[in-house]
Every structure is written in C-alpha cells, then in structure tokens.
N, C-alpha and C positions, 0 to 999 in steps of 0.2 A: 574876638571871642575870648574871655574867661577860659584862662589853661592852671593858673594854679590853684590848687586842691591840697592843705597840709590843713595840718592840727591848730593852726592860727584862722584860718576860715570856720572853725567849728562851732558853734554856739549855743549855748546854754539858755535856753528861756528857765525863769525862775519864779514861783509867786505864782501870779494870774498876768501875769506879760504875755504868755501863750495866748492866752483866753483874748485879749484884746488882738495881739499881730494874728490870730488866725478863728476870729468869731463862729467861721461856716463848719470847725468841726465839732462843734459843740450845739448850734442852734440850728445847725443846716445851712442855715444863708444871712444876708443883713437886708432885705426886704421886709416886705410887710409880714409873711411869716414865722421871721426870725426873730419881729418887732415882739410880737403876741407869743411866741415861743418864750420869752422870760416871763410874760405874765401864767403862761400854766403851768413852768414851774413850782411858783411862790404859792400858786392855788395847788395843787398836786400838794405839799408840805403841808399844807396844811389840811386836807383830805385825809392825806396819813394817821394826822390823829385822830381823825373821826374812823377812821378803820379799824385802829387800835383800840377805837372805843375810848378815847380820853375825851373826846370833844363831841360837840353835837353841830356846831352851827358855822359857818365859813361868809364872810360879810365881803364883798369886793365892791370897789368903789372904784370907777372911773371919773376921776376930778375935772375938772371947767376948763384946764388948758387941750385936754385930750390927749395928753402926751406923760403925764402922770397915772399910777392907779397904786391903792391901798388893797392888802386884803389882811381881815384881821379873824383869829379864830378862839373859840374858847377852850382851847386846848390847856393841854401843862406849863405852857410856856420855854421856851429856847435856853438851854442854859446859861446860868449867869457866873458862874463860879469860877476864880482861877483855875487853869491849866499849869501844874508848878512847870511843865518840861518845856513849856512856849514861852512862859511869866507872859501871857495873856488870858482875857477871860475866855469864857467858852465858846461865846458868842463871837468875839471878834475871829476866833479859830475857826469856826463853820464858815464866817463868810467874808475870810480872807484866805484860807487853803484848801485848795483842790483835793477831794477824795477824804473829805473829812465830817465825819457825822455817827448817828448811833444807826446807821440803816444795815453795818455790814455785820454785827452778830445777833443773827437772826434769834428771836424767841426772849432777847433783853427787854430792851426800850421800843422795838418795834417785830413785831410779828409778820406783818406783811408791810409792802411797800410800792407805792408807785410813782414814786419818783424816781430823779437820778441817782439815788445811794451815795449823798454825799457830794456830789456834781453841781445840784441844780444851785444851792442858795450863793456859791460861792461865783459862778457862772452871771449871773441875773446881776450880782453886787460888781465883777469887775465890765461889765458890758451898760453899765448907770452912771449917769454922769452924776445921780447922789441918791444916795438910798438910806431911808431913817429905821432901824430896828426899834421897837419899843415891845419892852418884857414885861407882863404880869407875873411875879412868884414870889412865892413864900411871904405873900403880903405887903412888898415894896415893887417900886414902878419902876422901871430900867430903861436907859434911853441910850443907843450907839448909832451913829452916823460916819458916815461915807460919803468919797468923792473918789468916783473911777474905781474902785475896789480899797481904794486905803483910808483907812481909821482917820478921822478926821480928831481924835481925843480917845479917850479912856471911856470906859464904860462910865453914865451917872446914872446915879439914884434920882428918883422925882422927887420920891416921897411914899406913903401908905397907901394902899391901892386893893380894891375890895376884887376878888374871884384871880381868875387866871388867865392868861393867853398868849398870843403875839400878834403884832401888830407892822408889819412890813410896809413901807414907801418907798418907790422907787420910779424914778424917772429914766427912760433908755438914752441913749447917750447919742445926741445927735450927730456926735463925730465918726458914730460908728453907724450910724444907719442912716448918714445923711440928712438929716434935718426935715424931709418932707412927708416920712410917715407919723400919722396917729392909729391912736386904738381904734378899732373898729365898734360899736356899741352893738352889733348885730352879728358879729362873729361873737364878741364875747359873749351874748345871751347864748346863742345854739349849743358855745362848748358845753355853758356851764349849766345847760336844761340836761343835755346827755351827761354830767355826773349827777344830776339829782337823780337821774334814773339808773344808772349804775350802783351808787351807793343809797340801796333802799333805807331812808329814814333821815337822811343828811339834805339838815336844812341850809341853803344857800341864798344870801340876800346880794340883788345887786343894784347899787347904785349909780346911776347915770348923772351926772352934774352939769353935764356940756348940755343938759337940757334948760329950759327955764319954765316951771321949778323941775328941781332934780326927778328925774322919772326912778321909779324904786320897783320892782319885780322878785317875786321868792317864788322860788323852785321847793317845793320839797314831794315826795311819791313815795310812802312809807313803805308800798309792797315794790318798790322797784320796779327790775323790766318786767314783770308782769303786769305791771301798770300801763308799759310802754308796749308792750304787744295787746293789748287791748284795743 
C-alpha cells in the first residue's frame, strides 16, 4: 500500500494534458458517445453563429473512412489575428487553451450560446489525433493544423478567398477511443434533424461519403418546432 503523501506527489496537468489523461470529464466517456460527443461540439460552434445571426447555413460531412468528419459554416470566420500576450494567433489560442473564446462576455461577439463557452473547440482538437482549421476573413484563406492538440506550424495564408466562414477537420484519436469506434450516419442524421428544428430557419446539409455515391440530406423548417409539433 502507497503511505507517502508530500508535495513531490503533487501534480500539475498543464495545456490540454488533462483533457487527454482524463477525457470522461469532459465528454462523459470514451465510447461511442463520447466519439460523437466532439462532433456536436464543432457543430454547436458553429450553430452559434447562426444564432447570433452571422450565418445561415452549417455543412457536415462524414468522409469514407467513417472515422473523420468536416463541418463547415458561413459564418464570420475564427479569428486570425495575433494575441501580443500568447505571441500566437487567435486561432491556435481557442484550440490550444482551455476556457478560451468570445462566449464569456455576453452581448460582444456572442449574445447567446450553446456550446461549451470556450471548452468545446479546444476539447475536440486535444482528444484528435489531427484536426485541420481553415478560416475565411477579411478576404484571405487561413489554414492551422494539429496533431493530439499541438500546432503542427504557424498559421498559413492560402491565398484570396471570396465570402466567409470556417471550416473544421478532425479525426478522434484512436488511442483514446480505442480504435474500433466510427461515426454513426444515423445518429448523426436524428441529432442534426432536431437542430433544424430548434433553430427555426438554419439550414443544415449533411454529407455521408462512406456511401457510394455520397448520400447528401438538408434539414432546414423555417417555422421551427412548430413545424415539429405538427
């Protein structure tokens, strides 16, 4: 039996090190719920801006391995801009640090919220074994990539880039969920039929690609749940 207990046993988790040694208190568990639990984050964020009224449309794609998914929205786009007090950009700061985003003063950047407030994108990037951000703004394409939550490079530029949005890829990390779960294509449908009905007007397209050809499905019920109580 373990009898000593001093200040040299003590430990600091630092980053998103937490987030990996102890995934179930963040996502609930590392099963198949916990799998799909980072993909309603990354959708929830981007919800948000169609809340706020910045966006209209939320695109998710489940790709051909079944173990990948995209969701992309035409929102304002994530920002891109140095942080002078990190000397990183803004983007590698949302989804490299825990409790970091514009969700927590209310009536700014975001009015209402149903996400994690700053939790989720940062959460989903350290529990991925790689996760590709791509940023629409201010007229240049913006591209940051990850492996396990850490920056794999510096923010790039693509190039010129016509409207707005983001654009998330992210694979779950088989060392943390065991290797034998995929997406479900029929859980994903059901969540994301109940927010087209939630957020009356918000258009939702989902792609399936593990079909052959891709099966493609859009949600949208402009009067909401009174659509759905019908």
């Amino acid at each position: 039996m373990a009898t000593k207990y001093t200040g040299e046993e003590i430990r600091v988790l630092e980053g998103l090190e937490p987030v990996r040694q102890t995934p179930g208190m963040y996502i609930g568990n590392t099963s198949k719920d916990g799998y799909h639990h980072l993909l309603w984050e990354i959708v929830d964020n981007s919800i948000d801006e169609v809340i706020n009224k910045h966006a209209s449309k939320v695109h998710v794609t489940l790709h051909k391995d079944g173990r990948s998914a995209s969701v992309e929205d035409n929102g304002r786009g994530i920002p891109v801009d140095m942080m002078a007090k990190y000397k990183k950009s803004a983007a590698e700061v949302i989804f490299t640090t825990l409790h970091s985003g514009a969700k927590f003063d209310r009536g700014k950047s975001y009015a209402v919220s149903g996400g994690l407030h700053g939790v989720g994108a940062a959460v989903v990037n350290a529990l991925s074994s790689e996760l590709v951000v791509t940023v629409k703004r201010d007229g240049e394409r913006h591209e940051l990539t990850f492996q396990r939550g850490t920056a794999t490079g510096k923010l790039k530029k693509l190039g010129a880039a016509r409207g707005t949005g983001t654009t998330i890829k992210f694979s779950p990390d088989d060392d943390v969920f065991g290797g034998k779960i995929k997406f479900d294509p029929a859980q994903i449908i059901e969540r994301l039929e109940a927010k087209s009905y939630l957020h009356g007007g918000l258009e939702i397209v989902f792609t399936d690609e593990t079909q052959t050809p891709p099966a493609v499905r859009t949600f949208i019920h402009p009067q909401g749940i009174a659509e759905y109580l019908r």
